[in-house]
C-alpha positions as CSV (number, residue, x, y, z in Angstrom):
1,X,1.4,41.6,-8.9
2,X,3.4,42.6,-6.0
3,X,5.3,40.4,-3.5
4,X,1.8,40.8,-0.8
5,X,-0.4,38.8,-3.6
6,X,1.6,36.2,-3.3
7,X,3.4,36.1,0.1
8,X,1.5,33.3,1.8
9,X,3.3,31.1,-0.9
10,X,6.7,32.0,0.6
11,X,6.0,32.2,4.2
12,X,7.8,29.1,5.0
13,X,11.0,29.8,3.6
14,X,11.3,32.6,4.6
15,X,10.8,32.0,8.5
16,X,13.6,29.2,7.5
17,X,15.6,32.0,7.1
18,X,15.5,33.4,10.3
19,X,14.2,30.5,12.4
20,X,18.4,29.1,12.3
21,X,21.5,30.8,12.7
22,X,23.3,27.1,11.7
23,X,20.9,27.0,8.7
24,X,21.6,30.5,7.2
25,X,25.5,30.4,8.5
26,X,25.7,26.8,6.4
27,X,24.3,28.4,3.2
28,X,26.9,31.9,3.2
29,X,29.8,29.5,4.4
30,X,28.7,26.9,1.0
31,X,28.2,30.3,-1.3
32,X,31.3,29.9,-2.9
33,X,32.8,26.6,-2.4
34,X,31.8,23.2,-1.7
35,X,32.9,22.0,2.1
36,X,32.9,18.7,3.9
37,X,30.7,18.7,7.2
38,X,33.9,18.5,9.6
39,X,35.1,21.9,7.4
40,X,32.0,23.9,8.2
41,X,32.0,22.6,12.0
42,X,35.4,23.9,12.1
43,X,34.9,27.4,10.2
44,X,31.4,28.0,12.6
45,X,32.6,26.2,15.5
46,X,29.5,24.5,15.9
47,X,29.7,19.9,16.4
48,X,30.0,18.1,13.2
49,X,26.5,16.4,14.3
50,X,24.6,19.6,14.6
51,X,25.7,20.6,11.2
52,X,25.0,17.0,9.6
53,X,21.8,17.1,10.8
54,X,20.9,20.7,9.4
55,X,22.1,19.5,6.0
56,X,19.7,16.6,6.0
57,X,17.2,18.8,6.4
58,X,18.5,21.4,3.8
59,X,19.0,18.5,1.2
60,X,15.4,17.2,1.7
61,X,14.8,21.1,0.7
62,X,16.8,20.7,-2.4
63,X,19.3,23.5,-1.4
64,X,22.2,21.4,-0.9
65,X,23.8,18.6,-2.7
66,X,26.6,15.8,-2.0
67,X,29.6,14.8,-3.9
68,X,31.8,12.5,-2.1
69,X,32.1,13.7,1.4
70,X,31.7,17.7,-0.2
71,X,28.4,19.8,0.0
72,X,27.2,22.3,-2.5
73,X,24.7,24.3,-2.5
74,X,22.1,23.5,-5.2
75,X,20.9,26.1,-8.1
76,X,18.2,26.7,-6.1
77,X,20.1,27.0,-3.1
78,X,22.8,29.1,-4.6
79,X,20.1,31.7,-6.1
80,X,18.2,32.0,-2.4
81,X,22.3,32.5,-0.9
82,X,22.9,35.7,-3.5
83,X,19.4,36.8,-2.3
84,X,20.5,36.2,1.3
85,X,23.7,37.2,1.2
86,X,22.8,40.8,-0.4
87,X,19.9,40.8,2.9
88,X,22.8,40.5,5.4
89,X,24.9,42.9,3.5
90,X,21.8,45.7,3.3
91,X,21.1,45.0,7.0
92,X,24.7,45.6,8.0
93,X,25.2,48.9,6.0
94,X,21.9,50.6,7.1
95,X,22.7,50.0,10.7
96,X,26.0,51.1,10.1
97,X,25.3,54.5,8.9
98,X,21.4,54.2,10.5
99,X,21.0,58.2,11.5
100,X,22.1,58.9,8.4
101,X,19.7,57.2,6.0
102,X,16.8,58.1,8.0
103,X,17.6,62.0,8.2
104,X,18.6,61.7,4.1
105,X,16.4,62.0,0.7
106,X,16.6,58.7,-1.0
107,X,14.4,59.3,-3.7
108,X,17.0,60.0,-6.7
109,X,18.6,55.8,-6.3
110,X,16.2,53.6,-8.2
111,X,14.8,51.0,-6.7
112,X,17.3,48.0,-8.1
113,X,20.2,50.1,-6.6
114,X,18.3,50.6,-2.9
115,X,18.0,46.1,-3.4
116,X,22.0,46.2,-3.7
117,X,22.7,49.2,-0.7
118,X,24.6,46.3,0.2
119,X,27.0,46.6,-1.8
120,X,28.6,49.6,0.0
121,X,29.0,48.0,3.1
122,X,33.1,48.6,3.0
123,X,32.2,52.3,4.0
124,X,32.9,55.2,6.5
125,X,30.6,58.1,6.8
126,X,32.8,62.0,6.7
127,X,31.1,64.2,9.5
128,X,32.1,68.0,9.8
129,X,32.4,69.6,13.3
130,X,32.9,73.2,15.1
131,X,36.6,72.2,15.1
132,X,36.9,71.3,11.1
133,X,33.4,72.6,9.4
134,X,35.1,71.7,6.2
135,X,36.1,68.3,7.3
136,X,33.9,66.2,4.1
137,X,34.4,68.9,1.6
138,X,38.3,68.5,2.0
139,X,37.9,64.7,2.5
140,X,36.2,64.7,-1.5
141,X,38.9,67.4,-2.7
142,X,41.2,65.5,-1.6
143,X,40.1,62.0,-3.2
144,X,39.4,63.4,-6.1
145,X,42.2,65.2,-6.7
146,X,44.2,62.2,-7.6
147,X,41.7,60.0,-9.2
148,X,42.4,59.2,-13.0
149,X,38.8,58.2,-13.7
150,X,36.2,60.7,-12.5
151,X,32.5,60.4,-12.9
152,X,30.2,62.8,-11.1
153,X,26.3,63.5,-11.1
154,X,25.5,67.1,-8.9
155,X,22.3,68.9,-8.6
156,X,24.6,71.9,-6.3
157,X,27.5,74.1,-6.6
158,X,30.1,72.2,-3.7
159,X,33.1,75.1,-3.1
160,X,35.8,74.6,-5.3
161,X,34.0,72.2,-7.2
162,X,34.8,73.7,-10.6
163,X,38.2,74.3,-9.9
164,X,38.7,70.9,-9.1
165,X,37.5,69.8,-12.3
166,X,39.5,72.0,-14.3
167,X,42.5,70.7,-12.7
168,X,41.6,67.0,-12.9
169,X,41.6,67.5,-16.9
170,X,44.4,69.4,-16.9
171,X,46.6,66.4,-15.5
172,X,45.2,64.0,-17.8
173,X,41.8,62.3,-15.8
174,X,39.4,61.2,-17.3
175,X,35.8,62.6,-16.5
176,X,32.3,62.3,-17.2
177,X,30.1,65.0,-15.4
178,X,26.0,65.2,-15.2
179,X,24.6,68.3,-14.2
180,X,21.0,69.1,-13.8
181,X,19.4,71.6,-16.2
182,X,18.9,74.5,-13.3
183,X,22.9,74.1,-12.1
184,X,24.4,73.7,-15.9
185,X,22.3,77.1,-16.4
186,X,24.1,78.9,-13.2
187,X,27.5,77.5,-14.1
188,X,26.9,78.4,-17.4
189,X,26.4,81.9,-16.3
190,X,29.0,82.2,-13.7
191,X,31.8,80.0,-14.3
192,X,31.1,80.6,-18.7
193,X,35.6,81.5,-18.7
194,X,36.3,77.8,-17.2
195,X,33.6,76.0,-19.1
196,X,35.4,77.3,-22.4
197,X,38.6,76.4,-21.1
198,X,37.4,72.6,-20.4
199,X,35.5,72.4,-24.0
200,X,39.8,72.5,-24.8
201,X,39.8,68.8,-23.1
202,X,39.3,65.8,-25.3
203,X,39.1,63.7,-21.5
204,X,36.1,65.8,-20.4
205,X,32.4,65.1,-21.4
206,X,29.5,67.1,-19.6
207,X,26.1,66.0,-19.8
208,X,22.5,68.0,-18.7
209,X,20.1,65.7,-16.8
210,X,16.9,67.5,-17.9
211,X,15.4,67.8,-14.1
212,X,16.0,68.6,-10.7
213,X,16.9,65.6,-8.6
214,X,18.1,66.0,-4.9
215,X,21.3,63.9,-5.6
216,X,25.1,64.5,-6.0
217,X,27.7,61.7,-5.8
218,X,31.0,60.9,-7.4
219,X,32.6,57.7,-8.7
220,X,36.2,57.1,-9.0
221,X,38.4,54.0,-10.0
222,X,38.5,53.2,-6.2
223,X,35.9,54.6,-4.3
224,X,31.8,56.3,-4.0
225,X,31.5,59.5,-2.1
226,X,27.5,59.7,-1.9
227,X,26.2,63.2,-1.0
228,X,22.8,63.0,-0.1
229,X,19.8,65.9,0.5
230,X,18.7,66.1,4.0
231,X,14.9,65.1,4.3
232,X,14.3,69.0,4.5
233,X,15.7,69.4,0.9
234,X,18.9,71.5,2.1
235,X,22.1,70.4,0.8
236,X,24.4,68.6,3.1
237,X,27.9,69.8,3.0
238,X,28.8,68.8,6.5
239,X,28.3,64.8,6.0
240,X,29.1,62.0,3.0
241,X,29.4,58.5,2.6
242,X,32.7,57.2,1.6
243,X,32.5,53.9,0.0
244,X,35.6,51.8,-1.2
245,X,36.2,48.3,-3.2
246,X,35.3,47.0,-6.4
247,X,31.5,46.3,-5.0
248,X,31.0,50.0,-4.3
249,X,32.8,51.4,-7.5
250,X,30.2,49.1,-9.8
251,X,27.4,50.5,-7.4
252,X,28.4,53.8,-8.5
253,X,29.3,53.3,-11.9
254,X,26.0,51.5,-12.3
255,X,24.1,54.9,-10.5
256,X,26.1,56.7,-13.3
257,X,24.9,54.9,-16.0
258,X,21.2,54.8,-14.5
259,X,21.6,58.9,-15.2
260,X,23.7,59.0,-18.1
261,X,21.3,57.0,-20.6
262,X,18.6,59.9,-19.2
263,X,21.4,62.8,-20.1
264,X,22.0,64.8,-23.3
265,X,25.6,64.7,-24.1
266,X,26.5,68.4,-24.5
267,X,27.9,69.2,-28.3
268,X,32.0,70.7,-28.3
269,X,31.3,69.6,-24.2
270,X,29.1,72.7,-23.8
271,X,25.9,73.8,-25.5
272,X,24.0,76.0,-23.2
């Protein structure tokens, strides 16, 4: 069953979410703390009355609870705040970066990933231009070139992208690395001299993703650079997402993951 067989059963709540801006501001500001009324009038700057009266509804509800003169959100109130709270979060981020989602392939995120975009919120988006065409590439050089924990998934050859690599074991990084079949096969040809010098690396581990998937992005201890396809299928060296904060790195590390457990571990690093 999807969520159209059984939508009619949620139509209520759902307009509740919308239908108040007191209602859903009352719910984020409880999320993570209980508050007095005269505490979340003050935080919203809304009257104590309007917000007392919003809360009787809401408790008739069962989303909110008293203690003394404190209000908590319910269980059931607490599980529809995560829900809302990741809404908000998702709403912000695709407006944020709006041109670029809808001119980018978004096809190689699963689908639990796309329900926490939000996540990434904390982000800035690298454009190139006639004055600095290299302007993203350098931005990820530069990031990853002094990063201690490296984890990267690419389905293209990025300038300097090997070289960087190298260079990251040599000073001691850690890195996990997924390549699809076609690209291990080219690299394997063309850059065979470096790949032998990285099977030296006990803190290097390369993986082949058995399929071509228009994705590339790379996870660090502190940030996400996502490099997506354009819609057309070209490769889009001009333009990233840069995503920083603990929330982005476990988005990434989590998109890692998603690949890795679908990736053969290469024997002695390489086995073309």
């Amino acid at each position: 069953m999807s969520a159209w067989d059984y939508y009619d059963q949620a139509e209520d709540q759902l307009k509740a979410f919308t239908r108040s801006a007191v209602r859903t501001k009352i719910m984020l500001r409880l999320k993570d703390s209980s508050m007095t009324a005269g505490d979340l009038g003050t935080g919203m700057n809304i009257r104590t009355s309007t917000i007392l009266h919003m809360i009787k509804e809401m408790m008739e509800e069962g989303l909110i609870s008293k203690k003394d003169a404190h209000y908590s959100l319910t269980s059931i109130g607490k599980i529809q705040t995560i829900l809302l709270d990741e809404l908000v979060a998702a709403i912000v981020l695709l407006d944020l970066h709006k041109d670029y989602w809808l001119n980018h392939d978004l096809s190689g995120i699963p689908e639990h990933l796309l329900a926490n975009i939000g996540m990434l919120t904390h982000s800035k988006r690298i454009t190139s231009d006639p004055t600095a065409p290299l302007k993203s590439l350098e931005n990820f050089i530069a990031e990853v070139s002094k990063s201690n924990c490296i984890s990267g998934f690419s389905s293209f050859i990025a300038p300097g992208f090997a070289e960087l690599i190298k260079s990251c074991a040599e000073r001691g990084a850690k890195i996990n690395l997924i390549l699809t079949d076609s690209i291990l096969k080219i690299v394997s040809k063309d850059q065979a001299t470096l790949l032998a010098d990285l099977q030296k690396f006990e803190n290097f581990k390369l993986y082949r993703f058995n399929s071509d998937i228009n994705l590339s992005f790379t996870v660090t201890e502190s940030h996400l650079a996502l490099g997506l396809y354009r819609n057309d299928g070209g490769v889009d060296l001009g333009s990233e997402i840069v995503c920083m904060g603990k929330a982005a790195t476990e988005w990434g590390n989590e998109l890692f993951n998603y690949y890795k457990i679908h990736s053969e571990l290469m024997q002695n690093h390489f086995d073309a």
